[in-house]
C-alpha positions in Angstrom: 0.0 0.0 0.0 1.0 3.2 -0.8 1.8 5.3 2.6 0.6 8.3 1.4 -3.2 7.2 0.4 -3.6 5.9 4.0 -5.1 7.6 7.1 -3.2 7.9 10.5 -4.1 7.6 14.1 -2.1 9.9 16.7 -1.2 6.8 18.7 0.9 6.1 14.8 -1.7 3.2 13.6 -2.1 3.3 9.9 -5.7 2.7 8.0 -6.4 1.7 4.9 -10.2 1.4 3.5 -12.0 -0.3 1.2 -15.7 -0.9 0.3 -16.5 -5.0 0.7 -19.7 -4.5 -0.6 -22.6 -2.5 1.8 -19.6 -2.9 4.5 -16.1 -1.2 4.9 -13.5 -2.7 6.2 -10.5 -0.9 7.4 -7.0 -3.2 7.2 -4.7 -1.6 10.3 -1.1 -1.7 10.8 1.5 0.5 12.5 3.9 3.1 10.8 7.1 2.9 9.8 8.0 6.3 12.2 6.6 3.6 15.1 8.1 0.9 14.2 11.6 2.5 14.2 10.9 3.9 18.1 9.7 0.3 18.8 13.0 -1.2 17.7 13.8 -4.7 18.5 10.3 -6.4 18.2 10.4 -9.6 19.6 6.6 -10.4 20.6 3.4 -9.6 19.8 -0.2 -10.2 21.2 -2.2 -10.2 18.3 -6.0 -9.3 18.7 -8.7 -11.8 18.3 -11.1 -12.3 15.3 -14.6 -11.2 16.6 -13.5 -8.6 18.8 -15.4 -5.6 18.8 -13.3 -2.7 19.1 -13.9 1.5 19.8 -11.5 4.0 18.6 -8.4 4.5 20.6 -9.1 1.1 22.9 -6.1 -1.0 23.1 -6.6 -4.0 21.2 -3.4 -5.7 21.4 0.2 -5.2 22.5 3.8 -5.2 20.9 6.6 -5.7 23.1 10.4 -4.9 22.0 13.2 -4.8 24.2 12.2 -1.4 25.6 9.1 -1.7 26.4 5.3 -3.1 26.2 3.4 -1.1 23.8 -0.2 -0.6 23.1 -1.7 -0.5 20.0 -4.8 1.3 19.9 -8.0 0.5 17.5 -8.0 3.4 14.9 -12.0 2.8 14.3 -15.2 1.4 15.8 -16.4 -2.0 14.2 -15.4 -5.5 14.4 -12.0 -7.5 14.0 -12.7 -10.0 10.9 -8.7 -10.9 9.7 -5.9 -11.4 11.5 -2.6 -11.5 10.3 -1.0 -14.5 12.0 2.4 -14.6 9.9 3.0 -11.8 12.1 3.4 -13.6 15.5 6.2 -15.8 13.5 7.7 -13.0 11.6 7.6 -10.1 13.0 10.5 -9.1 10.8 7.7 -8.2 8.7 6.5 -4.4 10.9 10.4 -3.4 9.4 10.4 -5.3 5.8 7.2 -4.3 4.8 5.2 -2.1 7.3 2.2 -1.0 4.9 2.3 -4.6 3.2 3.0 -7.5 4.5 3.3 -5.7 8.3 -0.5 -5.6 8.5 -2.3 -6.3 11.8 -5.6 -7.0 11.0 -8.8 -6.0 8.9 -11.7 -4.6 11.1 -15.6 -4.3 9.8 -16.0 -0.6 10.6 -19.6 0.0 12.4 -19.3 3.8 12.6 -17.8 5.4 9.7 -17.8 8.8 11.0 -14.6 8.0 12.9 -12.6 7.9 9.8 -13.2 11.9 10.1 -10.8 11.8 13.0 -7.7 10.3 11.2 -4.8 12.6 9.9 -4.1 12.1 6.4 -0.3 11.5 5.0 0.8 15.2 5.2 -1.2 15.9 8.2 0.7 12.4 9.9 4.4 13.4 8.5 4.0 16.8 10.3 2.9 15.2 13.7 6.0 12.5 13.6 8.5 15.5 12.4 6.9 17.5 15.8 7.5 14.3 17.7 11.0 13.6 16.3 12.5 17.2 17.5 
């Protein structure tokens, strides 16, 4: 996926949208600006399919050797997909962070809350903010 056609959370979760008939779902990974603070990854608690979720609600964790992170739910709606390669690879948040790095797809129940996400240049700006 191209990173700049994608929408961004503040807590640096990435969105990308498509229409699956009547229904949108939203497939939801992490930046690469996140990924790089993260650093070493070496676990990851990866959400559960049918889990409803609510914007900015921690739906699973990331651990590196810093820390335990959160990663927060970008939308309201459901969890339908997970990605399970991830818990093997997780090589794959740094190889491909808008590909092959995706977390999961979520059936978004309340479309409104897309209105809250930054778009690319808004997101850039933010992380350059942050970086300083």
């Amino acid at each position: 996926m191209n990173p700049e056609q994608l929408l961004y959370a503040k807590s640096h979760e990435w969105v990308h949208v498509e229409e699956a008939g009547v229904k949108q779902v939203a497939t939801v990974g992490i930046s690469a600006f996140a990924v790089e603070a993260l650093t070493d990854l070496v676990f990851i608690e990866l959400p559960r399919t049918g889990r409803p979720v609510t914007p900015q609600e921690s739906f699973c964790e990331i651990e590196s050797v810093k820390a335990v992170s959160d990663i927060y739910a970008p939308v309201a709606g459901e969890v339908v997909q997970v990605n399970d390669k991830l818990a093997d690879h997780l090589e794959l948040f740094s190889d491909d962070p808008y590909g092959e790095g995706w977390i999961c797809k979520i059936e978004i129940t309340d479309p409104a809350g897309l209105k809250a996400l930054m778009d690319y240049e808004a997101y850039q700006k933010m992380c350059a903010e942050e970086a300083q």
